[in-house]
Steps between C-alpha positions, in 0.01 A plus 500: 500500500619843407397835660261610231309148538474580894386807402199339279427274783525712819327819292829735611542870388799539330638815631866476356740288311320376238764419293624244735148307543663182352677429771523163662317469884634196665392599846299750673623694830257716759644755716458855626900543631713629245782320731290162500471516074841569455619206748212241333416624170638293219560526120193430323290566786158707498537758821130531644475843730338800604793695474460761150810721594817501295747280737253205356681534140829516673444174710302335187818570324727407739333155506464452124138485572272446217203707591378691818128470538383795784113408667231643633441759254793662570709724229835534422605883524648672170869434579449130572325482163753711349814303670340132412454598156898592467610194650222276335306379794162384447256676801164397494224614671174284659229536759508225624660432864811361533407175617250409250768625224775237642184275501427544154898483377449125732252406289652581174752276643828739575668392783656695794857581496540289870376225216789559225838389536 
């Protein structure tokens, strides 16, 4: 599964890096600590938060993430769009709580990364 088919499946908003949609997500992540993500994140992984400030492109970067997917209705501000654009990192946008989004990404069959070697 690639970002753009989670997309399809979870109904995200793509707010920014569209050009990088075809990325591969081989595990999904959930956490609110920028210090937690950048301990646990992994390559590939899809980072599920509330956070919508611009340290979340720097951390999704950091940890070669494939997407970030910010809940609860919440929206990135203009310089986290702008910065995730630059460095090509997919933030997408749902209503949906955070714990029915890692639900859904369950589902769909993407693993955690405590799950990935």
């Amino acid at each position: 599964m690639n970002v753009d088919d989670l997309c399809r499946e979870l109904q995200l908003e793509i707010r920014a890096g569209r050009r990088k949609l075809n990325r591969e997500v081989t595990h999904g992540y959930a956490a609110d600590l920028l210090s937690y993500a950048m301990a646990r994140a992994r390559p590939g992984c899809v980072w599920v938060t509330l956070q919508g400030h611009i340290n979340v492109v720097g951390v999704a970067s950091l940890t070669e993430a494939a997407a970030v997917v910010i809940t609860e209705g919440l929206e990135p501000d203009a310089a986290t769009v702008e910065k995730a654009e630059e460095e090509g990192i997919p933030i997408l946008t749902t209503e949906l709580t955070t714990y029915t989004t890692v639900a859904r990404m369950v589902e769909l069959g993407i693993p955690g990364v405590d799950e990935v070697e």
